[in-house]
C-alpha positions in Angstrom: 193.7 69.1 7.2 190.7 71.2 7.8 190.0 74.8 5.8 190.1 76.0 8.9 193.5 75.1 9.8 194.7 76.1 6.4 192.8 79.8 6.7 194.7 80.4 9.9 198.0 80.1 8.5 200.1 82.9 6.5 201.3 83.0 3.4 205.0 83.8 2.7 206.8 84.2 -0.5 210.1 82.5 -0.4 211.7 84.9 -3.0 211.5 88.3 -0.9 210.2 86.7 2.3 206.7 89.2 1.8 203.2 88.3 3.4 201.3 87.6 0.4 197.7 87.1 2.4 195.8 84.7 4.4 193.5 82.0 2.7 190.0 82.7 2.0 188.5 79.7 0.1 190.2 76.9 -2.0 189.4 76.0 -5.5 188.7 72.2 -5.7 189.0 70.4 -9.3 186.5 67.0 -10.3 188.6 64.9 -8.7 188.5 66.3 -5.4 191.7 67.9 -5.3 192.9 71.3 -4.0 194.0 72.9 -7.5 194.3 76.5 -6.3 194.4 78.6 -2.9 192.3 81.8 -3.3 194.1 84.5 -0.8 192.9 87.7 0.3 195.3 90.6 -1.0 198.0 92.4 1.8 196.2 95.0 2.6 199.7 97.3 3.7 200.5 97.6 -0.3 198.6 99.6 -3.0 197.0 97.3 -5.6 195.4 99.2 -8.6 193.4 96.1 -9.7 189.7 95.8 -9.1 190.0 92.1 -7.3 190.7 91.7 -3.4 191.6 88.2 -4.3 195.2 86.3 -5.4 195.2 83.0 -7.1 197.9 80.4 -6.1 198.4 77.4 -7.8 198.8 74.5 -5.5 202.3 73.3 -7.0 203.5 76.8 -5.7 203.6 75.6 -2.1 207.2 74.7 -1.3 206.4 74.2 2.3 203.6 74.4 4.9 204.5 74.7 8.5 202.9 74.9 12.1 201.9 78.7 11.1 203.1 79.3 7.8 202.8 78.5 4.0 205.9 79.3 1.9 205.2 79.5 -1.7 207.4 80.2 -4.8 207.1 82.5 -8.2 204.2 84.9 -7.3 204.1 87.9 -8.4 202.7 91.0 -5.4 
């Protein structure tokens, strides 16, 4: 699968069913190996942090659809 593919999907959390954000880049270990997805922030909820950006650990993803990610244990 292509960034590309992966940017235009959304991401859901499975514990309040909440748009998290939309992929911006990917964080790629030695190996070659997807270790985190870097997500922009939901812009429709007040953030008092500094950083536009959410880290999810690749382990978080529970499934990946047609047009969706579903991923487990963040916190918004």
């Amino acid at each position: 699968m292509r960034l590309s593919e992966l940017q235009r999907k959304n991401i859901i959390n499975l514990i309040d069913g909440s748009f998290v954000g939309r992929i911006i880049d990917v964080i790629i270990d030695e190996s070659g190996k997807i270790t985190d997805l870097v997500l922009e922030k939901n812009k429709n909820k007040l953030f008092f942090t500094e950083s536009n950006e959410v880290l999810i650990k690749f382990e978080q993803i529970k499934k990946m659809g047609s047009d969706v990610i579903l991923i487990e244990n963040i916190n918004t």
